[in-house]
DOMI-281251 format. One line per 2 residues: number of its first residue (from 1); for each residue x, y, z of N, C-alpha, C. Coordinates in steps of 0.2 Angstrom, whole numbers, plus 2048, in hexadecimal, padded with zeros to 3 digits. Example, Ala and Ser with C-alpha at 12.3 -4.5 7.8 and 13.67 -1.06 7.14 Angstrom:
1> 842/7E4/827/83E/7EA/827/842/7F0/827; 840/7F5/823/844/7FB/824/840/800/827
***
This chain:
1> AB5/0A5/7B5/AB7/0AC/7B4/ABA/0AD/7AD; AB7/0B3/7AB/AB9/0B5/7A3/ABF/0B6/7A4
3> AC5/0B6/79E/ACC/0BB/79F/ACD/0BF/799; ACB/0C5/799/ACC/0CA/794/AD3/0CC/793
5> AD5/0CB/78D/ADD/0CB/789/ADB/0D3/785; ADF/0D8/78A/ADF/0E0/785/AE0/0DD/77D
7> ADD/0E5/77A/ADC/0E2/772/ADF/0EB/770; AE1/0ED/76C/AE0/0F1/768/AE4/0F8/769
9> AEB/0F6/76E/AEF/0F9/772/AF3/0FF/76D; AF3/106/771/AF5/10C/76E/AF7/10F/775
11> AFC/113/771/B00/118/774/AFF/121/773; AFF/123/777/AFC/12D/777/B01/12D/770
13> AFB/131/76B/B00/138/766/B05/13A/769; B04/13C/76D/B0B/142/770/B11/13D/771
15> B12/134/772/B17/132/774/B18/12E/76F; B16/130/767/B19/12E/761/B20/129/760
17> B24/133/763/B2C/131/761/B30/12E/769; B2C/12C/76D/B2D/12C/774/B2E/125/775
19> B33/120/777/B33/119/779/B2F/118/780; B30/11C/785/B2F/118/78C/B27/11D/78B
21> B23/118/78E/B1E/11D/78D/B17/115/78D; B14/116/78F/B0D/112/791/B09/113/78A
23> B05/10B/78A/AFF/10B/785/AFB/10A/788; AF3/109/786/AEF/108/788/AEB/102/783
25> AE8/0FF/787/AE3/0F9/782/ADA/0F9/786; AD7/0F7/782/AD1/0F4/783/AD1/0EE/788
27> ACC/0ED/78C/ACC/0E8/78F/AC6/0E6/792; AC2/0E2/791/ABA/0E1/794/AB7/0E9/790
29> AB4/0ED/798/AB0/0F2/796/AB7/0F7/799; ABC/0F5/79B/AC1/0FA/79E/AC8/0FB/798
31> ACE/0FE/79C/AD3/0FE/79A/AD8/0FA/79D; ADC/0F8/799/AE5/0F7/79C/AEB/0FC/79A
33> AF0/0FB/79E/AF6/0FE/79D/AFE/0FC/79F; AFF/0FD/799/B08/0FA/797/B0B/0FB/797
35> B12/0FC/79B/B19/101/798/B19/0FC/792; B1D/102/78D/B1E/101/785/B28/0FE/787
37> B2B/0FF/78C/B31/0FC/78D/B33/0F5/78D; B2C/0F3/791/B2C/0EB/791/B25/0E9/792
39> B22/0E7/78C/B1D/0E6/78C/B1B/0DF/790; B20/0DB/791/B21/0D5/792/B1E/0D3/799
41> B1F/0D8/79E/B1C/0D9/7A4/B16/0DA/7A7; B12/0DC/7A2/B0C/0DB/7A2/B07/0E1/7A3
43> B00/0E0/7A3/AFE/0E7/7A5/AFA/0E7/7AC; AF5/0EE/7AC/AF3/0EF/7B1/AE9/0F0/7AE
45> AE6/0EF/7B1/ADD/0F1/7B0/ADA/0F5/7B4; AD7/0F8/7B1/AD1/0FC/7B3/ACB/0FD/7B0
47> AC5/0FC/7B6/AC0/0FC/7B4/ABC/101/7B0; AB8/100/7AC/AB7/109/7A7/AB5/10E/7AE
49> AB2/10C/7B3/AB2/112/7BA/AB9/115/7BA; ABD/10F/7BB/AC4/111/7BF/AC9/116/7B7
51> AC7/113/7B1/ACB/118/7AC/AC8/11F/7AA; ABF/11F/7AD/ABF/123/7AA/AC0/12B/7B0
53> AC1/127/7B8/AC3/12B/7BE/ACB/12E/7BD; ACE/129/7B9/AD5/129/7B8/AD4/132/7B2
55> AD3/12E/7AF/AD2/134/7AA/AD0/13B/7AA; ACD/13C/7AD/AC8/141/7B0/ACC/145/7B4
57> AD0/142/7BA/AD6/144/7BE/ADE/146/7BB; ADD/142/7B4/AE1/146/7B0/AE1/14C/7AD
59> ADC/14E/7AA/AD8/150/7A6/AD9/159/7AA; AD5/157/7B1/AD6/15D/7B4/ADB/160/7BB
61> AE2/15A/7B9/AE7/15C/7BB/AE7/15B/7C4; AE6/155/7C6/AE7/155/7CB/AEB/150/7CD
63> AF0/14E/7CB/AF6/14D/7C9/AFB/151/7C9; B02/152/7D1/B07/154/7CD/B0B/150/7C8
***
């Protein structure tokens, strides 16, 4: 089994001035994601299906 280490982790424009707030990295063909709080903890994956369903669902607001 491969183990893909995220690479190239960024945080949303909008959360500049903001400390608590989630990044994202690259991971395989998918994403991961981090609280910026404690990064120490680790992160989470998804597959580019699952980030791009995630997104999509945000995008058009089906999220309270």
């Amino acid at each position: 089994m491969t183990v893909h280490h995220p690479t190239g982790w960024t945080k949303s424009s909008r959360s500049k001035q903001h400390t608590h707030c989630v990044e994202v990295g690259r991971v395989g063909d998918g994403a991961a994601v981090r609280d910026t709080k404690n990064r120490d903890l680790g992160y989470v994956t998804a597959t580019r299906q699952q980030w791009t369903a995630f997104l999509d669902a945000v995008k058009n607001n089906r999220f309270e």
